[in-house]
One Martini backbone bead per residue (centre of mass of N, CA, C, O) as a GRO file, in nm:
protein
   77
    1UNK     BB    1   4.691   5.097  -3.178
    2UNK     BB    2   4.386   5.109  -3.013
    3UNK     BB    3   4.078   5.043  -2.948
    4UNK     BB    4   3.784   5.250  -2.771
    5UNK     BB    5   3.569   5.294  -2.493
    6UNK     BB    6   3.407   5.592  -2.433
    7UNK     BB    7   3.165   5.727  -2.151
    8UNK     BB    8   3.012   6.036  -2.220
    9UNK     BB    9   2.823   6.338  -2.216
   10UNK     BB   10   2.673   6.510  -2.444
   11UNK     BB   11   2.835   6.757  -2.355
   12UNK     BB   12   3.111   6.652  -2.337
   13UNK     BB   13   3.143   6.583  -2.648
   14UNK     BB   14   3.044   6.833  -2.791
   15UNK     BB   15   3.237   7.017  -2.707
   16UNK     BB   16   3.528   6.818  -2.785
   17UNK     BB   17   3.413   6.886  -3.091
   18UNK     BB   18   3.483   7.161  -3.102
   19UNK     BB   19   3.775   7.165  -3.014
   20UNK     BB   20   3.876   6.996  -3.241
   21UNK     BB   21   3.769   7.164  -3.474
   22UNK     BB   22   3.914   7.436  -3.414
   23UNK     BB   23   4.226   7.263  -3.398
   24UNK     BB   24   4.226   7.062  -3.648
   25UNK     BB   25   4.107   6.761  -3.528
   26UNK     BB   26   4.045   6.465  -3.394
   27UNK     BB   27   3.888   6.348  -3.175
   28UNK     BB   28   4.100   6.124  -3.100
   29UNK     BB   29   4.343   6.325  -3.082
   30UNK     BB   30   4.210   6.499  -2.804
   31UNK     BB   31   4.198   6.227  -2.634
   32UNK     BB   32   4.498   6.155  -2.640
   33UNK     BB   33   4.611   6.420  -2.526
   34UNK     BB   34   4.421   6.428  -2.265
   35UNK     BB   35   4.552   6.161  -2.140
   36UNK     BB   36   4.837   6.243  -2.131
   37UNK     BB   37   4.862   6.480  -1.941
   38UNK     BB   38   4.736   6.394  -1.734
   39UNK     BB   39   4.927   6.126  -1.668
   40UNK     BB   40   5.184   6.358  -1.682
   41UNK     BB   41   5.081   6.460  -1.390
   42UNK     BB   42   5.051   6.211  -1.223
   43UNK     BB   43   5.373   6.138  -1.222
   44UNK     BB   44   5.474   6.409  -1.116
   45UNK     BB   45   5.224   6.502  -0.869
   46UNK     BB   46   5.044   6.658  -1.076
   47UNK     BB   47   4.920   6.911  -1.265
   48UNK     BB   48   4.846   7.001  -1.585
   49UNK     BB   49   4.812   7.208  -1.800
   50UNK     BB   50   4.637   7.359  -1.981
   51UNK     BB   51   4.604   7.363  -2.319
   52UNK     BB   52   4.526   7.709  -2.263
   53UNK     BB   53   4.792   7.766  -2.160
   54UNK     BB   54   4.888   8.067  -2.363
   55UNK     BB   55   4.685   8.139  -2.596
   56UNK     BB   56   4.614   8.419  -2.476
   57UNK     BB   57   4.560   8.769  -2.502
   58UNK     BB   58   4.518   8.995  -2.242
   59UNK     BB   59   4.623   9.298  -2.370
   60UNK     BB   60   4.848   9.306  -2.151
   61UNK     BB   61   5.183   9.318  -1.994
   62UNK     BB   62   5.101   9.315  -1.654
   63UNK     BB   63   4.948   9.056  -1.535
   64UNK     BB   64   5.184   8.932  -1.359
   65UNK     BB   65   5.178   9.187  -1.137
   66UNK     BB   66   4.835   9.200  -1.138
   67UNK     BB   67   4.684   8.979  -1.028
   68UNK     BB   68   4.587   9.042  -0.765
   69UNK     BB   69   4.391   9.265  -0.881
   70UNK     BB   70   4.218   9.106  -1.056
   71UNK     BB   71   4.140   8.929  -0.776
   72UNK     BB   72   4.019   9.099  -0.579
   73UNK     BB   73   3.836   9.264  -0.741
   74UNK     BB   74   3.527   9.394  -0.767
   75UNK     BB   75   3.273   9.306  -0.901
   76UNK     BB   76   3.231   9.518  -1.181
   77UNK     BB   77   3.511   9.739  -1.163
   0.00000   0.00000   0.00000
């Protein structure tokens, strides 16, 4: 591996190292994750899904049948 240098700006840099800390990786090891995906979607023709694709429970088993439900109700409904 090499050393780089990267320059992001403050609240992107808190952000992502709040995210590694979360990860228990280090910031090195997130950068190196965010940056093989991107190029792994550039590659593909598409867009690489985000690493939090499918980590939370939605609460229901029914998300994807009622999907336009979710997002097409009224704010606040």
């Amino acid at each position: 591996m090499r050393r780089t240098t990267v320059f992001l700006d403050d609240a992107l840099l808190r952000r992502a190292q709040r995210v590694a800390r979360s990860e228990g990786k280090s910031f090195a090891a997130l950068v190196r994750e965010a940056v093989e995906a991107y190029v792994a979607g550039a590659r593909a023709g598409g867009a690489a899904l985000p690493s939090v694709a499918g980590r939370f429970a939605s609460g229901t088993t029914e998300t994807a049948e009622r999907a336009d439900d979710y997002l097409w109700r009224e704010p606040h409904s």
